[in-house]
N, C-alpha and C positions, 0 to 999 in steps of 0.2 A: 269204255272197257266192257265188253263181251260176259255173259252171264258166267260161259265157261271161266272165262280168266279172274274172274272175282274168287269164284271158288276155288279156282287154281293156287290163288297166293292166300287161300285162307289157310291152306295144307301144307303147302310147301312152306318151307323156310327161307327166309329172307336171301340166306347168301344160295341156296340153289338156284334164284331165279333168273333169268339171262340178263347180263350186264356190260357196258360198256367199262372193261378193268381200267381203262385209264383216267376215265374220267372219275371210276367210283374211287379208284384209290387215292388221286388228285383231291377231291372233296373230303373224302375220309380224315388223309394226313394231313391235308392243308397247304400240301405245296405243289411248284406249278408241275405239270406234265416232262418238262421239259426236264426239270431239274431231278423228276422220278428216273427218265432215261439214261442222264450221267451216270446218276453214283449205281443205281441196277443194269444197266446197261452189256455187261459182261459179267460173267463167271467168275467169282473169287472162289469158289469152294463146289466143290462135282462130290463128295461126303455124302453117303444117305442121310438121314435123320433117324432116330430112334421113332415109331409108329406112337401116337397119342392116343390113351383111349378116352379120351373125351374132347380135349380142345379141337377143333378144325380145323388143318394145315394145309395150306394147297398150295403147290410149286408151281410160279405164275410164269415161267420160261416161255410157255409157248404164246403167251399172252405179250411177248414183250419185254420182259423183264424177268431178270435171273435174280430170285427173290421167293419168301416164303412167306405167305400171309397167315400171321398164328391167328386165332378168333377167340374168345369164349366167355361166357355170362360167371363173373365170378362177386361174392361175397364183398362190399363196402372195404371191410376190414382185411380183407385179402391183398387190396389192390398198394397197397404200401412196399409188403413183402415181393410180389411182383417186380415193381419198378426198381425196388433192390438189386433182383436179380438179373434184371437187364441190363441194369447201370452197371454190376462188377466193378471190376478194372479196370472200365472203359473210361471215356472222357465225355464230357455233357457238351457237344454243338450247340445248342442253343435249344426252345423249348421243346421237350419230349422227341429228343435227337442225338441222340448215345453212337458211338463211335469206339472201336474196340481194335485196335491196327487197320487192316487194311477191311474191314467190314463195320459196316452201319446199319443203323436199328433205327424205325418210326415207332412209337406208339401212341394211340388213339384212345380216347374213351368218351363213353357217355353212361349217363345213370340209366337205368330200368330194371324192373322186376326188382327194388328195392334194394340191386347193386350195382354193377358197374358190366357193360358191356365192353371188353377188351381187347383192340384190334393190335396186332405185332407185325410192322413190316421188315421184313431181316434178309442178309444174306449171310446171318452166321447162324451154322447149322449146329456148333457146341453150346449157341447159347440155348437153342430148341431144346436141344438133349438137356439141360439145366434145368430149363424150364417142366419136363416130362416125367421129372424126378420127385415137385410136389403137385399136392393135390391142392386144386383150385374149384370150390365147390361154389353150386349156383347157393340161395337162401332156399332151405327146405319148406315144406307145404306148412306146418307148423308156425314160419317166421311168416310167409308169403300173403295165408289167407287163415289167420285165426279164427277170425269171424265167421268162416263158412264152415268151419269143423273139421274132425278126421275122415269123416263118412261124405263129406261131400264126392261129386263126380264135375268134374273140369270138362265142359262138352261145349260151352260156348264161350265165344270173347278171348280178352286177353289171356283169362287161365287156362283155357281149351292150348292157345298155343304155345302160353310158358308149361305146359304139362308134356305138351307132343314134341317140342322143340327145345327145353332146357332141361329140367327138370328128369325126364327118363330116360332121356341120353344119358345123362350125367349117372345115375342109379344104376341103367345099364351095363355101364363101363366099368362099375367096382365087381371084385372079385366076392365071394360069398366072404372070405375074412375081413376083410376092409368093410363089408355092408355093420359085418358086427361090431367092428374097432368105430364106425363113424357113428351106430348108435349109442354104444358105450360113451363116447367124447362129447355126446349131448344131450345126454342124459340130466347131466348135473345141472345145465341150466336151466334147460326146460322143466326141469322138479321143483327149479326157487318159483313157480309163477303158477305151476298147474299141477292137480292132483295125479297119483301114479295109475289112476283108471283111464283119464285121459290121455295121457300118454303112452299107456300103452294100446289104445284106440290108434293115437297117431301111429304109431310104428304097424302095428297090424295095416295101415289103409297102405302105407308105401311097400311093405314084405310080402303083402300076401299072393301075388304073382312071382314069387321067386322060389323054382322048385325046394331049394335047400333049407329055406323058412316051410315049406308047408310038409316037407317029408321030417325034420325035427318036431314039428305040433300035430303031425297025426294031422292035416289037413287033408 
């Protein structure tokens, strides 16, 4: 690998970088190529989706398969609720293989960034829209790297890319009332562990690039 291309994939995110979808999705979900082909094979639903503003959705049609690949770094404790909401209605295939009338669901996971990495292969576009309805948060800087503090700066390694690639996406994507409703909601726990100058340390190091935080403090 090329000096360029080291550096390429230290910026880039995993799912932008050029990939062979059949194979990756094959490895992903665990089943063979062939049998990705059958059940995605054809069109059950031409339905847009509801636009996500944080999880990754990509319509893999032209890849091969009429199918939506959901993505996103969600919370341990989240991933229960989730799988709820996949499962609905539907009827359990066999492992992590839900089935809903004439539409079928994969999903994947693995642990990192101290939750769970969550992949959704679907061709049902009402369950996306279900899913688009909660919010599925990555673990904030506070739960991630206590040890390195609120004033830390994430510029190299792993935190460099859960900072560039989870973490402000996710920040990103909420509305100025939501940023408040989501500090509010975790407030109370992070008070049972740590003093209310450090925490208010934390919340300053993730708000203070957001115009609507720095025009309410006179920043």
């Amino acid at each position: 690998m090329s000096i360029f291309e080291k550096v390429r994939d230290r910026f880039t995110a995993e799912w932008k970088r050029p990939m062979d979808h059949e194979k990756h999705l094959s490895e992903l979900f665990r089943r063979t190529p062939e049998l990705l082909h059958i059940i995605f094979g054809n069109a059950v639903s031409t339905r847009t989706i509801r636009p996500s503003s944080y999880a990754r959705v990509e319509y893999l049609g032209e890849h091969g398969f009429h199918a939506f690949l959901w993505a996103q770094n969600m919370e341990a404790a989240a991933y229960p609720r989730f799988l709820s909401i996949v499962r609905g209605e539907g009827e359990d295939q066999d492992f992590r293989h839900f089935r809903r009338g004439e539409f079928t669901s994969f999903v994947a996971t693995r642990v990192e960034f101290l939750g769970r990495n969550v992949s959704l292969l679907t061709n049902d576009s009402e369950l996306l829209d279900r899913l688009s309805e909660v919010q599925f948060s990555p673990n904030p800087p506070w739960i991630m790297y206590p040890d390195l503090g609120p004033l830390a700066s994430y510029n190299q390694g792993e935190q460099e890319y859960w900072d560039r690639h989870v973490w402000t996406p996710f920040w990103k994507s909420l509305s100025p009332e939501q940023k408040d409703l989501y500090i509010d909601r975790r407030s109370e726990a992070a008070l049972t562990y740590m003093l209310p100058e450090e925490w208010d340390d934390w919340v300053y190091s993730i708000r203070r690039n957001d115009p609507e935080y720095k025009h309410r403090h006179g920043l």
